[in-house]
LUMBA-67751 format. One record per residue (C-alpha): residue number from 0; x, y, z. Coordinates in steps of 0.1 Angstrom, whole numbers, plus 5000, padded with zeros to 4 digits. Layout:
// LUMBA-67751
NUM, X, Y, Z
...
// end
This chain:
// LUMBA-67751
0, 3050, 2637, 4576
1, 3054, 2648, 4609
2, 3043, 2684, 4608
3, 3007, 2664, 4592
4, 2999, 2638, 4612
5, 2974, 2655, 4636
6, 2960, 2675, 4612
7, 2953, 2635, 4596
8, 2943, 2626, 4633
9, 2921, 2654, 4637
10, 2898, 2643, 4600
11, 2901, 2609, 4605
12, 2884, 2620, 4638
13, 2858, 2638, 4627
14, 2848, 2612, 4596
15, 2848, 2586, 4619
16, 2831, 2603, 4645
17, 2804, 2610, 4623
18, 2803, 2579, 4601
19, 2801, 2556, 4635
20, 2792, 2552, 4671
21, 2809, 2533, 4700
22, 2843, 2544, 4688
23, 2845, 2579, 4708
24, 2863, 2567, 4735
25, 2893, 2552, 4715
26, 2894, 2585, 4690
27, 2894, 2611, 4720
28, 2924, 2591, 4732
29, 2941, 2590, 4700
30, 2936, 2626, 4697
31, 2947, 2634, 4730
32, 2981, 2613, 4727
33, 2988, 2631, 4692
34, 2984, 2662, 4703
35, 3002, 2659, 4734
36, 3033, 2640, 4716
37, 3035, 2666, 4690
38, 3032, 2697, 4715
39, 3061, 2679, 4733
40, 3078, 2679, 4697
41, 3071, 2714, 4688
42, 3090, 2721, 4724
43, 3126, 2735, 4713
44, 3119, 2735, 4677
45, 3090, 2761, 4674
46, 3064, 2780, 4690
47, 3041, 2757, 4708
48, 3010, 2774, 4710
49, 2983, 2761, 4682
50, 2991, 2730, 4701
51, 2987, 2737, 4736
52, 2953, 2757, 4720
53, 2938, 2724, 4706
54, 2950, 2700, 4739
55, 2932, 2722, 4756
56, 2900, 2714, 4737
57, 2907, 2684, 4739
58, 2910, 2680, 4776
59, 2888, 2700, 4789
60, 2862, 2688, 4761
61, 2861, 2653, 4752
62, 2886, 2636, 4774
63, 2875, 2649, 4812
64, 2835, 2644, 4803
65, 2845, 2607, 4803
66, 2855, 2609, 4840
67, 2822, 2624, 4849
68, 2805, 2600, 4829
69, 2824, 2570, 4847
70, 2833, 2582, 4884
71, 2815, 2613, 4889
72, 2779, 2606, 4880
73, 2748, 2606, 4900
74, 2763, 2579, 4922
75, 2789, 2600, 4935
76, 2772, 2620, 4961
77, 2787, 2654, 4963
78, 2776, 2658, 4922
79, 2741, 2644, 4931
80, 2738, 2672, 4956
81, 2745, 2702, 4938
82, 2735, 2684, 4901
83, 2767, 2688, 4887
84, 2767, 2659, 4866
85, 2765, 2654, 4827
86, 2730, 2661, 4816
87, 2725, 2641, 4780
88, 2738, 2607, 4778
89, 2774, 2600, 4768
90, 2771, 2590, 4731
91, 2749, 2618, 4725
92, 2773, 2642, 4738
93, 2804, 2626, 4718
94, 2784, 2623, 4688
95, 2783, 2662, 4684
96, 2812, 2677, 4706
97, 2841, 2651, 4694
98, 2832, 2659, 4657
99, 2830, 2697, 4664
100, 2863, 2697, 4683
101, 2879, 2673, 4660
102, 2868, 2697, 4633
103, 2883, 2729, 4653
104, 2915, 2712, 4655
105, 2920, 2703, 4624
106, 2917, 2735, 4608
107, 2937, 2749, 4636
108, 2968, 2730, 4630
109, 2968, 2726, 4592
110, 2999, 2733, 4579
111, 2999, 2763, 4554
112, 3029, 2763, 4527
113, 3036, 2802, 4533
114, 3042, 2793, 4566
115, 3069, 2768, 4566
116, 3096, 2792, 4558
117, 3095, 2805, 4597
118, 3068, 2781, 4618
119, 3096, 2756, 4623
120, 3138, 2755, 4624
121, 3162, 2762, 4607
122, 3137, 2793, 4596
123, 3125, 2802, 4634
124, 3161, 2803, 4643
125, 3168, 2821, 4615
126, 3141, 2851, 4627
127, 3153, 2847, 4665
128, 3190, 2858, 4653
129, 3175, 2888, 4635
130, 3153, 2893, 4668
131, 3189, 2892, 4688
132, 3201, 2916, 4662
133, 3176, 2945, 4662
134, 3175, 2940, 4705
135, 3210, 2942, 4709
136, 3205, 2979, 4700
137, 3180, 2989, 4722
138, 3170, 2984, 4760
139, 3129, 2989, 4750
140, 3124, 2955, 4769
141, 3129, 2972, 4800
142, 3111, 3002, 4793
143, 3079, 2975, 4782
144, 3081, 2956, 4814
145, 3076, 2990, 4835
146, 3050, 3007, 4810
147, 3030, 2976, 4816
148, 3033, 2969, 4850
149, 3026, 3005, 4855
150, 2995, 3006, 4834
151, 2987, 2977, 4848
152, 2984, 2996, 4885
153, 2967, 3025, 4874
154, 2937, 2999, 4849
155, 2915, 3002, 4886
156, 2909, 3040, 4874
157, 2909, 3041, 4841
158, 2874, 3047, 4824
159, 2854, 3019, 4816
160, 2859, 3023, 4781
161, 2901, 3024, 4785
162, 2900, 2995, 4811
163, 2907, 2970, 4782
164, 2935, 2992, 4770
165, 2952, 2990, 4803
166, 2952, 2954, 4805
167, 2965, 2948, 4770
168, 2994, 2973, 4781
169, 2999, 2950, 4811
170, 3001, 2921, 4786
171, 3029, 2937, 4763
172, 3050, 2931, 4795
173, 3053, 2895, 4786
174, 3071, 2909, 4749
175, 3090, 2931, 4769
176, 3101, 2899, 4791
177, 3114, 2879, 4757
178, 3130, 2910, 4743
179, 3153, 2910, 4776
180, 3155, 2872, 4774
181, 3166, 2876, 4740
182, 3190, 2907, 4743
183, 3227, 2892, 4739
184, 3248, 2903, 4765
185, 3222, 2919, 4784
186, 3234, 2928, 4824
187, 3207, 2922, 4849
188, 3191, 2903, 4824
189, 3180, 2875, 4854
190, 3175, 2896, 4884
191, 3152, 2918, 4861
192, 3132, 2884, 4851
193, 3132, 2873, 4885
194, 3117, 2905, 4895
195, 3091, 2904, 4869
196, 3080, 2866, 4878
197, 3079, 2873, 4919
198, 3056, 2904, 4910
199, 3029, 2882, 4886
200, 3028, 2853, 4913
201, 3024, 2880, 4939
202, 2998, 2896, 4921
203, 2980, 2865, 4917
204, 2983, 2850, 4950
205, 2965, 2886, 4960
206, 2938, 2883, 4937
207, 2932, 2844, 4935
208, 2935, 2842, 4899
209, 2965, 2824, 4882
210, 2951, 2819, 4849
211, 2975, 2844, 4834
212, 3006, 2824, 4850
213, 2993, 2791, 4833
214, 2979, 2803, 4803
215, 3007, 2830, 4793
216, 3032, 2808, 4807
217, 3028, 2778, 4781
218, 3035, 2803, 4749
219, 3066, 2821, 4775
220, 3081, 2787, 4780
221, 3084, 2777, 4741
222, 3105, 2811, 4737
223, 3128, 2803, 4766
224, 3131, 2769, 4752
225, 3137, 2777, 4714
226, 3167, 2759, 4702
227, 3173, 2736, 4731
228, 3176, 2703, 4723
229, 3159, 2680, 4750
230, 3155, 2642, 4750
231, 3116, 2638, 4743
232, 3111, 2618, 4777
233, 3129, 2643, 4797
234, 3105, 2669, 4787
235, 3076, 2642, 4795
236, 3090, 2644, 4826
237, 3094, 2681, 4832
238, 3054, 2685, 4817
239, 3044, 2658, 4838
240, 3056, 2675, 4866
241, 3043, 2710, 4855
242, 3009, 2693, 4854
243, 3009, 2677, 4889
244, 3020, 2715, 4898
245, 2993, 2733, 4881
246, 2968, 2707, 4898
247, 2980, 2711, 4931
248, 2978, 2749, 4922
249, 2942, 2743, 4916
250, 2935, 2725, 4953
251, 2951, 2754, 4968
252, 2935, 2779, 4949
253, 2896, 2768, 4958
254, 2910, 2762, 4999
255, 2925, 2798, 4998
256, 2894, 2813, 4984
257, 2875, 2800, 5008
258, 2893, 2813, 5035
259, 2902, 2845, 5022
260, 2866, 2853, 5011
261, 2856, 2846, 5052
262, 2881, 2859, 5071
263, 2907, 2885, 5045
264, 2936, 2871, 5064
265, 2967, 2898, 5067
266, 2993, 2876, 5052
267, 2979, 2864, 5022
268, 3010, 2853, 5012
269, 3021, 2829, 5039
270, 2986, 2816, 5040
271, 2987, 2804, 5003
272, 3023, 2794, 5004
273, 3014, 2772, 5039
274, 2980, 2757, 5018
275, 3004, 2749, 4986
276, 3034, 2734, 5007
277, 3003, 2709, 5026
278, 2986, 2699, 4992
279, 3021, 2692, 4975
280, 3030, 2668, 5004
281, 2996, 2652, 5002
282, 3007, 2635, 4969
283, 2987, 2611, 4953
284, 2962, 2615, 4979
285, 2953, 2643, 4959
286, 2939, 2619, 4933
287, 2917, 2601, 4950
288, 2878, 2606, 4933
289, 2870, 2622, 4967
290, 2899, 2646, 4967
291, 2904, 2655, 4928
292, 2863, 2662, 4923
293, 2875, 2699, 4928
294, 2897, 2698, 4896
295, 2871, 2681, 4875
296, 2847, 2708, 4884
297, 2871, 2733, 4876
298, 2885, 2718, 4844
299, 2853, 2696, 4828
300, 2840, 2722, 4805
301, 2816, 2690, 4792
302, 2798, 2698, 4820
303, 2786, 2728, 4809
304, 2782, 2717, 4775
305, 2761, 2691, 4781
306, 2738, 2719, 4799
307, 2735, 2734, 4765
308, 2723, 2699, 4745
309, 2700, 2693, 4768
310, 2682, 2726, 4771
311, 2683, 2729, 4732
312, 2661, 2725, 4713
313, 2640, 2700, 4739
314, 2631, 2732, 4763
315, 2647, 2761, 4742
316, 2647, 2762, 4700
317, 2679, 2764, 4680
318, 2680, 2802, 4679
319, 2699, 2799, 4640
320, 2733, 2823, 4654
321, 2710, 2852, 4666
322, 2722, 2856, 4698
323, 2760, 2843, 4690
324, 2759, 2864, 4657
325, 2749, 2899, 4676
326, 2782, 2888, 4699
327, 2801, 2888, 4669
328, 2792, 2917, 4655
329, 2797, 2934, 4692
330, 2834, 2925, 4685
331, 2838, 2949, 4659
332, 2823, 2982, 4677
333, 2837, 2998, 4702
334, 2822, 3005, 4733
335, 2823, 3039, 4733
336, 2799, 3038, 4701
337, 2777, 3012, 4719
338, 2780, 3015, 4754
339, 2751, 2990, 4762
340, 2769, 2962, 4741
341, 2774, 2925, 4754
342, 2806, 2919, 4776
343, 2824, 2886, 4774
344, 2818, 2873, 4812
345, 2798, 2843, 4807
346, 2769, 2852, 4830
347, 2744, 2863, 4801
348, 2758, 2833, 4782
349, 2751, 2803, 4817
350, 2718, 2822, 4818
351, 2707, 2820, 4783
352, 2724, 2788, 4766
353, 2728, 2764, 4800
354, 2697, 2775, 4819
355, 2718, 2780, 4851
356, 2722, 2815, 4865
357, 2755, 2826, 4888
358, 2764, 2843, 4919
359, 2787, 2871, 4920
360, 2815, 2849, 4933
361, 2813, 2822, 4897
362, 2828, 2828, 4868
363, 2818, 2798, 4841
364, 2812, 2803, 4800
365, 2793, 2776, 4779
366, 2823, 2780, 4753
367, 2823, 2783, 4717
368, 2812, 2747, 4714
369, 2781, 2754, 4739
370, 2770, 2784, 4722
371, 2774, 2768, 4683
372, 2754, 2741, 4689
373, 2725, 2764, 4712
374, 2724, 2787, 4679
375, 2727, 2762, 4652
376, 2724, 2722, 4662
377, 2748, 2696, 4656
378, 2756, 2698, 4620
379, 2759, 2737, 4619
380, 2778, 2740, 4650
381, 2806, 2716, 4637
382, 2806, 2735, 4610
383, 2811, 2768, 4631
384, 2836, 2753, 4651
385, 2854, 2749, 4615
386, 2851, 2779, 4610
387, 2862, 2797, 4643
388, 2894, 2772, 4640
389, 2900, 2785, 4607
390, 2900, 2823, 4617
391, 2927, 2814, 4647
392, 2948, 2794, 4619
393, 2947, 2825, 4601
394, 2953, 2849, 4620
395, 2988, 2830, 4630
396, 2997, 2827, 4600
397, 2993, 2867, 4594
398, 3015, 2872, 4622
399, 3042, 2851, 4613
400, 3043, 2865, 4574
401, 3040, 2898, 4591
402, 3073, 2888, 4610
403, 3092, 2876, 4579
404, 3099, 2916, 4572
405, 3093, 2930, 4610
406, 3109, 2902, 4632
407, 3101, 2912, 4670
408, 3061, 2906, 4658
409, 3068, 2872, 4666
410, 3076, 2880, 4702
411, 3038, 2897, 4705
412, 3023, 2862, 4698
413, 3015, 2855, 4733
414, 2998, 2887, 4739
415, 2977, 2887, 4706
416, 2967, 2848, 4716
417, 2964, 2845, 4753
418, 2926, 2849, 4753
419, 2928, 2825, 4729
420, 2946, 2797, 4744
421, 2918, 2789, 4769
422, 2890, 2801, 4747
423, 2870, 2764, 4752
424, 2860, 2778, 4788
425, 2853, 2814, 4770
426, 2830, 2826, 4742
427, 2834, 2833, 4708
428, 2833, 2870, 4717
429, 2861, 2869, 4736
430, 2883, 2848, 4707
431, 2874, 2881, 4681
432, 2872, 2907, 4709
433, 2905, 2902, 4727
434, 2923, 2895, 4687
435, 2906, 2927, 4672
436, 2915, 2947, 4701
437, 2951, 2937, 4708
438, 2957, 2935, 4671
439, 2944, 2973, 4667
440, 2966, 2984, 4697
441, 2992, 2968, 4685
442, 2987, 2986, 4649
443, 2988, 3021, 4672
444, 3018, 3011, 4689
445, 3039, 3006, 4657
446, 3025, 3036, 4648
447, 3032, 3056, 4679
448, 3061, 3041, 4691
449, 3081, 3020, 4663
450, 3111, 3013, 4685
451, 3087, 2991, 4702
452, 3094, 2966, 4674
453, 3124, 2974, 4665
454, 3117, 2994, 4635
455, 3132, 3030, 4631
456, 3106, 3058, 4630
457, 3096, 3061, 4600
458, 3082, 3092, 4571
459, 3046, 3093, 4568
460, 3051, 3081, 4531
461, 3075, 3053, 4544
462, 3043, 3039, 4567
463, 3016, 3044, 4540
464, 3039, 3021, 4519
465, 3047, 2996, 4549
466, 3011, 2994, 4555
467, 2999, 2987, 4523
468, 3020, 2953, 4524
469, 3001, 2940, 4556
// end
């Protein structure tokens, strides 16, 4: 009962939703409780990642608009200013994005019958002792870790065409983390992890972007915890504390732009460690509406939304998927065939479905939620939304058959689903590009370099046999 009850949630939800108004409020709660209880569940007992995929939907979606709605309208002065506030009024909004979202989820999370055999114990512990098996044997962690890091350095001169290709490399570093994590007996096994970690925060303190530590990290953190048995309150606590964290990660963050962008301080370090030490001993001062308006900007993706439904169709027509369908047909051609194709940055997307244009500095996306109902309305954009959550539901459940007969698949899911995870501040090319790609490269790989999942190379015969079972 308990792997079905969001999925039962999520379409009561959306039936509701779209049977009734007035009720939006209570159902986003409901929704967001669920999902957050069963992503706790999921912690220790599987991989946690269609979960922490649909609470962030949900959060950045349905449950922050109702903060900007309520505190952070046209009374509160610094939105006033720059008219950051929610365009279409609140049971409009809800009466299209909570269905559509609710609608996403639910085909997201369904549970499949072929997948039951390994999406939960005894059957994922089952796979992570063959994992443990195959890695004792090898030391190609290691070797992944340095590969990526190193392709990682050298993406800044890559061709444009390759740059992608770099940055997927960089990712398989993260598999090459959990195949040391999960080599038995493995020496340096900590210092080698350490290492790793201090070199990504590093990184990200230099550049000012630490979407890759929060966004890579959730999927990470369900491997290390795999088969650890933790009272449910205690990990309440530890992702209650995570989250206060992240958010003071997120003050810091905008401060240390700010100065960084005016002045390139020498010690870029020391500066953002002095800004995150002051912040984390503000507290709960951090809260205040005042103080915490620069997380809701950053995390509202309402917001935007709500751009979209009031642009379309009142100043711009429903285009029926012209614009989003071209997008998704981008996602299947390489750029080297159509160099002058769409990218996945957001600032063609503001321009066209919001109405707002950005400086170089911004970085914003209207979402797949924004761009389904600026191609096809309400109705169709649920239905799109449907549809998109159908193709991520899929897709995991192709990796995880795919890992019943190659096991260290499983250990690539947080490559192949990282653009993924925070896809509700993305675009719908992005969700297909970054899959296609990595899924492609990771085809090359096995074929390249078999050892890489711990599969012995293999006859050309042998691999047009193995591929035929995909």
């Amino acid at each position: 009962m308990t792997r079905v009850l969001p999925s039962i949630v999520y379409l009561s939800s959306l039936m509701l939703s779209l049977m009734t108004d007035g009720l939006h409020r209570v159902l986003v709660l409901l929704m967001f409780f669920t999902t957050l209880v069963s992503l706790l569940n999921r912690i220790g007992n599987g991989i946690a990642l269609r979960e922490s995929i649909a609470l962030m939907y949900i959060i950045t979606c349905l449950l922050m608009p109702i903060f900007g709605y309520d505190f952070y309208n046209v009374e509160f002065y610094p939105a006033r200013v720059i008219d950051f506030v929610m365009q279409v009024p609140e049971q409009e909004y809800y009466s299209y994005v909570l269905p559509a979202v609710s609608a996403f989820c639910f085909a997201l999370t369904f549970p499949l019958p072929t997948d039951r055999a390994i999406d939960e114990l005894p059957g994922m512990e089952v796979l992570m002792q063959r994992c443990q098996y195959i890695l004792e044997k090898d030391n190609i962690g290691v070797f992944m870790i340095f590969a990526g890091v190193i392709s990682f350095l050298l993406t800044s001169v890559l061709p444009a065409a390759f740059h992608y290709v770099g940055v997927i490399l960089f990712f398989s570093s993260f598999t090459g983390l959990l195949y040391i994590f999960y080599t038995p007996n493995r020496e340096n096994k900590r210092p080698l992890m350490i290492s790793f970690a201090i070199f990504l925060i590093v990184h990200s303190i230099f550049i000012a972007m630490f979407t890759i530590i929060i966004y890579m990290g959730i999927t990470i953190a369900s491997f290390f915890l795999l088969r650890t048995r933790i009272a449910f309150f205690k990990k309440l606590g530890i992702l209650t504390c995570v989250v206060f964290l992240v958010i003071v990660l997120q003050f810091t963050k905008g401060m240390y732009r700010k100065i960084v962008y005016e002045s390139d301080p020498a010690n870029k370090v020391e500066l953002f460690t002095t800004l995150y030490v002051q912040n984390l001993q503000a507290g709960t001062d951090l809260f205040r509406p005042e103080a915490f308006w620069s997380v809701y900007m950053r995390v509202n993706q309402g917001l935007i939304i709500s751009n979209v439904m009031e642009r379309f169709p009142k100043i711009k027509p429903f285009d029926n998927g012209e614009i989003l369908l071209t997008s998704i047909f981008a996602s299947f051609i390489p750029r080297f065939i159509w160099e002058d194709k769409s990218t996945a940055d957001g600032r063609f997307n503001m321009t066209y479905f919001a109405g707002r244009t950005l400086n170089k500095n911004t970085s914003m996306n209207v979402g797949p939620i924004g761009e389904a109902y600026g191609s096809f309305g309400p109705t169709g954009g649920i239905a799109f939304m449907f549809l998109i959550g159908m193709f991520v539901r899929l897709l995991y459940g192709w990796v995880l058959q795919i890992a019943l007969r190659i096991p260290l698949v499983i250990m690539w899911l947080p490559v192949l689903f990282f653009n993924i995870t925070f896809s509700a501040e993305t675009d719908t090319m992005q969700i297909l590009n970054s899959s296609i790609k990595v899924s492609f490269l990771m085809w090359v790989i096995y074929m390249a370099y078999p050892r890489w999942f711990g599969v012995r190379r293999q006859t050309l015969h042998e691999r047009r046999v193995e591929l035929s079972r995909l």
